[in-house]
C-alpha positions as CSV (number, residue, x, y, z in Angstrom):
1,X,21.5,-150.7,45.0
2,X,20.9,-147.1,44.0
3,X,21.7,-143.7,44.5
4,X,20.8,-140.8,42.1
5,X,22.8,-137.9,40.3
6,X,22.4,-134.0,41.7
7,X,23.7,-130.9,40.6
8,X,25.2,-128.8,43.1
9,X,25.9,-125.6,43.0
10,X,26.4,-122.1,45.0
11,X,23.6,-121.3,47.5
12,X,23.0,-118.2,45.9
13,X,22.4,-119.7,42.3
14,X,23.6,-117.0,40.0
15,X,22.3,-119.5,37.2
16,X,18.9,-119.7,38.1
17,X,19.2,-123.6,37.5
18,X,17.7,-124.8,40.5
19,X,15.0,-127.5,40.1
20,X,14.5,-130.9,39.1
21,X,15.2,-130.6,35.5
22,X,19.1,-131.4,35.1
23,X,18.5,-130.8,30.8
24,X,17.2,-127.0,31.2
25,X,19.8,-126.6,34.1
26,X,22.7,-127.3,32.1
27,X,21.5,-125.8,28.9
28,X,21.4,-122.7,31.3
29,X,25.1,-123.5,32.1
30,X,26.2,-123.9,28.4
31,X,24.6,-120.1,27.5
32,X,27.6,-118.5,30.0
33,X,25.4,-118.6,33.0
34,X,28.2,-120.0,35.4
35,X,31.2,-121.6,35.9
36,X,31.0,-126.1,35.8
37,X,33.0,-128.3,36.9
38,X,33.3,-131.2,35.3
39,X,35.6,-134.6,36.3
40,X,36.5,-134.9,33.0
41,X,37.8,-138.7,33.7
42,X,36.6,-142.4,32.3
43,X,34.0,-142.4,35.3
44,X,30.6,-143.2,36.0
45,X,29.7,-139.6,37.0
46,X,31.5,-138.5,33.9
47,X,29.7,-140.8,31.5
48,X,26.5,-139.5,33.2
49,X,27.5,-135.9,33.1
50,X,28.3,-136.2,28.8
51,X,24.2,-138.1,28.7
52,X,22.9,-134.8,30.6
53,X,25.4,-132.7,28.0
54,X,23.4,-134.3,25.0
55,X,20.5,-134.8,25.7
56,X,20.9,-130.7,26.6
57,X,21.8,-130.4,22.8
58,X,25.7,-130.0,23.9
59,X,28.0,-132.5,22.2
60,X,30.9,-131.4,24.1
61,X,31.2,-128.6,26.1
62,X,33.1,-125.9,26.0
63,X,32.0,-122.4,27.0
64,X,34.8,-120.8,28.8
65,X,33.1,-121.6,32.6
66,X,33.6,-125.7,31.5
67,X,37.0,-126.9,33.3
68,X,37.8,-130.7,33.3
69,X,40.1,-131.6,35.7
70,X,40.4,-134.9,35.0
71,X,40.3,-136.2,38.9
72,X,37.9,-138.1,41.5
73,X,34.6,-136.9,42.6
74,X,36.2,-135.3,46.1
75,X,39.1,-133.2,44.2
76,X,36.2,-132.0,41.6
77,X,33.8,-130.7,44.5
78,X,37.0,-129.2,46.5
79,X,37.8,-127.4,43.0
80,X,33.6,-126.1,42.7
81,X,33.3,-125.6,46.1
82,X,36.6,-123.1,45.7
83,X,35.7,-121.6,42.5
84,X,32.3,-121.3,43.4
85,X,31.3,-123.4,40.4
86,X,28.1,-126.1,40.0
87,X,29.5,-130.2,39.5
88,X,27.4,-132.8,38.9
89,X,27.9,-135.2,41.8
90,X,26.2,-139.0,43.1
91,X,24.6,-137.9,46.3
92,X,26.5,-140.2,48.4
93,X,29.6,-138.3,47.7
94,X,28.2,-135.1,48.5
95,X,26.6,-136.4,51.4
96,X,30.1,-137.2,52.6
97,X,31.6,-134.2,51.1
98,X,32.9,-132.0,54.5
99,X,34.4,-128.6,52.3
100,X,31.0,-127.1,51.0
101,X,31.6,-124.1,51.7
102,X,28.5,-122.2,50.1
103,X,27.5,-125.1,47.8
104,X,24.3,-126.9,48.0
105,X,21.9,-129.5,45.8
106,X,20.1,-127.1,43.6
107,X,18.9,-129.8,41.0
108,X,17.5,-133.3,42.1
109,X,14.0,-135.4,41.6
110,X,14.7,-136.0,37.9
111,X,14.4,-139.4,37.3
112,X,17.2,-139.3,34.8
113,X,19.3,-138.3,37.8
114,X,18.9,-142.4,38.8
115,X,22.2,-144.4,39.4
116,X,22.5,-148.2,39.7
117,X,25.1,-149.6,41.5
118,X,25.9,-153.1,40.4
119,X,28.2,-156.2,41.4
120,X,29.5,-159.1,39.5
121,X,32.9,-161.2,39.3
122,X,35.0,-160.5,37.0
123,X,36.0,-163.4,34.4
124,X,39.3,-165.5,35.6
125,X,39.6,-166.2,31.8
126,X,40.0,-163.2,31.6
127,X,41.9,-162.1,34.8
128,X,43.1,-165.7,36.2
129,X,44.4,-164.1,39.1
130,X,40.4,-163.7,40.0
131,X,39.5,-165.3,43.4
132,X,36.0,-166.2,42.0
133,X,34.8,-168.0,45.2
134,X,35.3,-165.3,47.6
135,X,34.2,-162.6,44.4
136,X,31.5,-165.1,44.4
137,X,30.8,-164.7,48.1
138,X,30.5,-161.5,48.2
139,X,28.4,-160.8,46.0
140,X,25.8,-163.3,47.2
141,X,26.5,-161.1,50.8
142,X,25.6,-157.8,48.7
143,X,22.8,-159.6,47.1
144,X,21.6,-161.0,50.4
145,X,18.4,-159.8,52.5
146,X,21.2,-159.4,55.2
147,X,23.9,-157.4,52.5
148,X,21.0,-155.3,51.6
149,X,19.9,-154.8,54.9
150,X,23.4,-152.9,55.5
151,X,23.1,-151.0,52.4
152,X,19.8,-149.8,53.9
153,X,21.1,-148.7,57.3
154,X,24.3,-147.1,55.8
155,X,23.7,-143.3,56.9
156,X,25.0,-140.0,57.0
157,X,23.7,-137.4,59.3
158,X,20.6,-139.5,59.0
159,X,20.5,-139.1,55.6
160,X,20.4,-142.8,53.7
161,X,22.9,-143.1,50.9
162,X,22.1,-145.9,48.8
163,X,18.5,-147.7,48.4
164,X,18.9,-151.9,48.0
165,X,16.9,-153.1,45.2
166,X,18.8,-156.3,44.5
167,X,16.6,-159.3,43.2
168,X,17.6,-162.8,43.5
């Protein structure tokens, strides 16, 4: 399944990022236009956010706005949605996300905002305490026309988080 990557940000955008182009937003960002939160941790998101960084010509930042606070997605858009800061943020979480305060998606559409999802079992050599047939199980569930017919109809406020695209 996917999902894809949006920058969020106050209402009032005193950045002027807002579009679909997350490079020009945060090279915007790294010239002292506003305040970023960033989860600074070994994640997913975080991985992304340090692709968007250099590929904005930023190989780390650190312009006095950038604050890693080295936590989960929820804690990082509680700390931007209190600061009034933008955080780069998978959709799903946002969509989820009940403290907004005056935030809102102010860069999305750009396809390097994509996110796969996977699933796989993990190797018992490896990890021997692995239960590979009900690993296994699942992910033929997930993988399923019925798995990715919940992954479909998984909503929020209407809005559909994720998008199956699983081939068997």
């Amino acid at each position: 399944m996917y999902n894809d990557f949006v920058l969020i940000g106050p209402a009032a955008d005193p950045a002027k990022v807002m579009g679909k182009d997350i490079v020009a937003a945060l090279k915007k960002l790294n010239d002292g236009n506003g305040n970023f939160v960033s989860r600074g941790d070994k994640s997913g998101t975080y991985a992304a956010e340090l692709r968007y960084w250099k590929m904005a010509g930023v190989a780390a930042p650190a312009f006095s706005g950038y604050k890693a606070c080295g936590c989960g997605m929820g804690p990082a858009l509680n700390m931007a949605s209190s600061t009034g800061s933008y955080v780069l943020s998978d959709r799903g979480t946002w969509l989820n996300f009940k403290n907004r305060a005056d935030l809102a998606v102010l860069v999305e559409g750009d396809k390097r905002l994509f996110n796969q999802y996977g699933v796989m079992v993990v190797n018992p050599a490896k990890h021997p305490k692995t239960k590979v047939a009900e690993a296994q199980r699942f992910v033929d569930w997930v993988t399923s026309p019925a798995g990715q017919g919940v992954i479909a109809g998984y909503k929020i406020n209407g809005e559909q988080l994720f998008f199956p695209n699983a081939t068997n």
